[in-house]
C-alpha positions in Angstrom: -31.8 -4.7 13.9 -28.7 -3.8 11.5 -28.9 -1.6 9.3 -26.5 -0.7 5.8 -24.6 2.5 6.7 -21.2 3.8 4.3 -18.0 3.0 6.6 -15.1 2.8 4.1 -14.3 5.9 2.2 -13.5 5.2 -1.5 -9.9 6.6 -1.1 -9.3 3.3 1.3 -11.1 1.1 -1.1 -8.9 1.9 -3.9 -6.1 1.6 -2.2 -6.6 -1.8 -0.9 -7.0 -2.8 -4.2 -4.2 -1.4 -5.9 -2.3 -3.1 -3.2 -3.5 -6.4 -3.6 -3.2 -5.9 -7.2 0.9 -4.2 -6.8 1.9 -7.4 -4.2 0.4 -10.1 -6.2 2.5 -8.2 -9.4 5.7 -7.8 -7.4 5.1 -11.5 -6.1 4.8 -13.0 -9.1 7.1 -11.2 -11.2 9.6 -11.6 -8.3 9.2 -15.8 -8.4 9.8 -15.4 -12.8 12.7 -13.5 -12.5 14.3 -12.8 -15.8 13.1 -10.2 -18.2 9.8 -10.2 -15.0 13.0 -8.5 -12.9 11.9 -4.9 -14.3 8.2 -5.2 -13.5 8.9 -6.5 -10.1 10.7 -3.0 -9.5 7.5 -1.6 -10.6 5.7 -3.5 -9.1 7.3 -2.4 -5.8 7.5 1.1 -6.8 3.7 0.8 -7.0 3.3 -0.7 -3.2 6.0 2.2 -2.3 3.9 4.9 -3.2 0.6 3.5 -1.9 2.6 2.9 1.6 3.0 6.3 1.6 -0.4 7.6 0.9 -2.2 5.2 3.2 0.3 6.5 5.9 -0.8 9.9 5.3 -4.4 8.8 5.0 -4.3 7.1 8.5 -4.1 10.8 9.3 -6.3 13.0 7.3 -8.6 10.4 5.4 -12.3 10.0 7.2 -13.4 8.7 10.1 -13.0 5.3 10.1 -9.6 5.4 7.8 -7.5 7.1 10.7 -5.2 4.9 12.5 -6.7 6.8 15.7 -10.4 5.2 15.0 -8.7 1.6 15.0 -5.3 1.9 16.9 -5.5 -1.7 18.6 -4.7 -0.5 21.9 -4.5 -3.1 25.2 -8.0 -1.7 26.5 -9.5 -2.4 23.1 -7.8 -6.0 22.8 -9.1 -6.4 26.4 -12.4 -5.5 25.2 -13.0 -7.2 22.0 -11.7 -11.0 23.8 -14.3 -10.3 26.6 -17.1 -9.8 23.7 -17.4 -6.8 25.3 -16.0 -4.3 22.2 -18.2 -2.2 19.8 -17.1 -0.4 16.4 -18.1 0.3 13.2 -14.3 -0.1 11.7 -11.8 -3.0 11.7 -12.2 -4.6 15.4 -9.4 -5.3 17.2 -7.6 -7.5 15.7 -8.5 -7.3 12.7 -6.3 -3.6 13.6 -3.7 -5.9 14.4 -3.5 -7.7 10.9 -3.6 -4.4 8.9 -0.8 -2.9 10.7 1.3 -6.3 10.7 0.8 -6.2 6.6 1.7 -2.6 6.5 4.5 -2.8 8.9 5.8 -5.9 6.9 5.0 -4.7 3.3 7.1 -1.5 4.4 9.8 -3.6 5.5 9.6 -5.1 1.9 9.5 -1.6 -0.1 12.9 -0.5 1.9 15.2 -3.4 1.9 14.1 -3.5 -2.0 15.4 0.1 -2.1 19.0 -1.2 -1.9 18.9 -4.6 -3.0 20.2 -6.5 -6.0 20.2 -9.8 -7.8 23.8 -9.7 -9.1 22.4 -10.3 -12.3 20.3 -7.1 -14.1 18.5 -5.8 -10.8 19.6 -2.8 -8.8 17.3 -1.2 -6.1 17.3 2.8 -6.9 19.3 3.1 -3.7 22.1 0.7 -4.1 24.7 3.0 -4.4 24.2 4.5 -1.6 25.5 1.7 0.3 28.4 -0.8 -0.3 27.8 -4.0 -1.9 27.9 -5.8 0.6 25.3 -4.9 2.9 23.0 -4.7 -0.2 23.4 -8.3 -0.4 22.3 -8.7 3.3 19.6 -6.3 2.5 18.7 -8.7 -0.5 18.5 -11.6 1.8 15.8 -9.9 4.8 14.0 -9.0 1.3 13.5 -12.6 0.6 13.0 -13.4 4.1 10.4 -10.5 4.3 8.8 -11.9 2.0 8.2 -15.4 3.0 7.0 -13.3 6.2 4.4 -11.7 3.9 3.3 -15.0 2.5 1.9 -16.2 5.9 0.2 -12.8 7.1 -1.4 -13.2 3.5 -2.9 -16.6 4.6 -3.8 -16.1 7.8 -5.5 -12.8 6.1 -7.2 -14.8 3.8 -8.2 -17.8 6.1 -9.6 -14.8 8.8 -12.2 -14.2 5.6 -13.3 -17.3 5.3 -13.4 -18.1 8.7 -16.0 -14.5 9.0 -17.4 -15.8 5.8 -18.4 -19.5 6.6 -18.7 -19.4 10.2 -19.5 -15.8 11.6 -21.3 -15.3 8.4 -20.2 -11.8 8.0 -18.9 -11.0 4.4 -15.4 -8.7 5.1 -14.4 -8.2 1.3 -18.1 -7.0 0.0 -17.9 -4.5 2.4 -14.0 -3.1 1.0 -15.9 -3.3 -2.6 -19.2 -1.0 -1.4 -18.0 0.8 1.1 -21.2 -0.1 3.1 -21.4 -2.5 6.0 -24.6 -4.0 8.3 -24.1 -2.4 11.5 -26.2 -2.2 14.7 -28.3 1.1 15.3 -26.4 2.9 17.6 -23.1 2.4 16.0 -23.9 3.9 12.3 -22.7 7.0 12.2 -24.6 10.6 12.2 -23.3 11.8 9.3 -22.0 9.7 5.8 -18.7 9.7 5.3 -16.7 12.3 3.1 -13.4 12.5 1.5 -12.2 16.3 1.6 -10.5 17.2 -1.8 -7.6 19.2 -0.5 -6.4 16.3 1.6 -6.7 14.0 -0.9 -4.8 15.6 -3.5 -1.8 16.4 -1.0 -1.0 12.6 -0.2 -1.5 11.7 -3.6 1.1 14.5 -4.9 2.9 13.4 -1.6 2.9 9.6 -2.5 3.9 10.2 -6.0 7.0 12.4 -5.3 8.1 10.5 -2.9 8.5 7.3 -5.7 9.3 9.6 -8.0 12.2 11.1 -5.8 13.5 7.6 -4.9 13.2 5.9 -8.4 15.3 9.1 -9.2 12.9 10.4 -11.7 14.0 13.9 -12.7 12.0 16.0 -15.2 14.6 17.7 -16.6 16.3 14.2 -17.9 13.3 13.2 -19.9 13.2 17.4 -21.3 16.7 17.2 -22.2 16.6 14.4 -25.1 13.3 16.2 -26.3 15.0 19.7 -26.2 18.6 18.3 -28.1 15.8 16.7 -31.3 14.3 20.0 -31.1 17.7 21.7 -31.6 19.1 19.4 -34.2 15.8 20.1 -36.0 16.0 23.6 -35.9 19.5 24.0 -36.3 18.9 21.5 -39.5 15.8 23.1 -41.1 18.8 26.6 -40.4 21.2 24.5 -42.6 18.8 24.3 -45.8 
């Protein structure tokens, strides 16, 4: 008997679907090109910053969002391809997938960092290197990304594959948070997301894109504050 029991905290949910959402944007922009060039910067800006907070989150999010609750260790592998594994989370290597996407989708966010297109893009860190090795940095990013294309369909034929033939719906679950599980592997208590935690990876994960797209406060004052002036000094005048 399986009964409905909340696995996926809705931190985790959101997150997944930002991502999807960021990568299909950075994707698709990246293929236009053109005038797309600036919202494929974004677009990775976007993937950056959720990087970041699901790293943290792997840490301090609930139960089954912790890297330690699905870590695809050799005994666990072992396990899961003798039939004999149990777990609420992602199985074994299911943990496999998520990290290769991570890992990859990382790879994709840094070499960005310092790329360019020799045409109107500039990754926030290109001048911290020489030209040069931006351009090989530019080439891995393409590279990467044809990388990214085949975990992507592998991802997606793994769904269908649960879907049609295992008959076990994997994305219903990342929309409800809630997933069919045997009796003795629902947890004892319902999943909660602590505030505190929360609102540190999110201030975390936003300074870090902030830092890195070199967004500075004081340059976006500065314009205000010289109108202001001109006003006042102006309004003075008369």
């Amino acid at each position: 008997m399986k009964i409905e029991a909340q696995i996926w905290d809705w931190p985790l949910r959101l997150f997944h679907w930002l991502l999807v959402a960021s990568v299909v944007g950075a994707y698709a922009s990246g293929k236009a090109g053109g005038e797309w060039t600036d919202w494929h910067g974004r677009c990775g800006s976007m993937v950056l910053g959720l990087l970041v907070f699901r790293l943290l989150w792997g840490f301090v999010g609930s139960r089954h969002a912790r890297f330690s609750d699905f870590f695809p260790t050799l005994p666990r592998l072992i396990a899961y391809l003798r039939g004999r594994w149990q777990g609420a989370g992602h199985n074994p290597l299911g943990a496999l997938a998520v990290i290769a996407l991570l890992g990859t989708l990382a790879a994709l966010a840094g070499t960005g960092l310092f790329a360019n297109d020799d045409i109107a893009f500039e990754g926030p860190l290109f001048s911290l290197i020489d030209k040069d090795f931006s351009d090989k940095l530019s080439g891995w990013h393409i590279k990467i990304v044809n990388g990214l294309v085949v975990l992507v369909g592998l991802h997606i034929t793994a769904i269908l594959f649960y879907q049609r033939v295992k008959k076990t719906n994997l994305i219903l679950p990342m929309l409800t948070g809630k997933k069919q599980l045997p009796q003795t592997l629902v947890p004892a208590a319902p999943q909660t997301v602590s505030a505190l935690p929360l609102i540190l990876s999110l201030l975390i994960a936003a300074s870090t894109v902030w830092g890195v797209w070199g967004g500075n406060v004081i340059d976006y004052l500065a314009p205000l504050a010289g109108v202001q002036t001109a006003t006042a000094d102006a309004k003075t005048a008369n």
